[in-house]
Residue, then its C-alpha position, 0 to 999 in steps of 0.5 A: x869536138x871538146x878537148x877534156x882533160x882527166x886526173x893525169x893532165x891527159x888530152x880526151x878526146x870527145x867527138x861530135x858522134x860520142x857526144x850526139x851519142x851521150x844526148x841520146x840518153x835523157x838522163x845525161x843531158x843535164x850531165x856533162x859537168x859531172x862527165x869532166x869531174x869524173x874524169x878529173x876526180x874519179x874514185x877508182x880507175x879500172x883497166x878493162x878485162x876485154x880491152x887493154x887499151x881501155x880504162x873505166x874512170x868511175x864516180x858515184x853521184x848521189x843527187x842526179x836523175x838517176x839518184x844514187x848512180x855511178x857515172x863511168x868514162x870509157x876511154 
């Protein structure tokens, strides 16, 4: 398990499952450094419609795999 931490000095929890999970997708495999930045700098925070215990940090990425993607965070 990783111990990360978001724009609030927050604890986030990234267990082995979530993490094996995240690698399933080729493209984020070269990603997590931009998983951590978008949790301590991300450019908006929205709180789930579904969900009130869920918030969606979200931040833009120009030069990845993906070109011009937003990478979000559900916690």
């Amino acid at each position: 398990m990783t111990i990360l931490k978001d724009y609030r000095n927050l604890s986030i929890r990234l267990t082995d499952e979530r993490n094996r999970h995240i690698l399933e997708h080729p493209e984020m495999i070269s990603m997590f450094d931009s998983i951590e930045q978008t949790l301590t700098h991300p450019e908006k925070v929205i709180q789930s419609l579904s969900d009130p215990t869920v918030q969606l940090y979200y931040r833009f990425y120009r030069n990845t795999e993906l070109s011009g993607t937003s990478i979000f965070v559900l916690l």
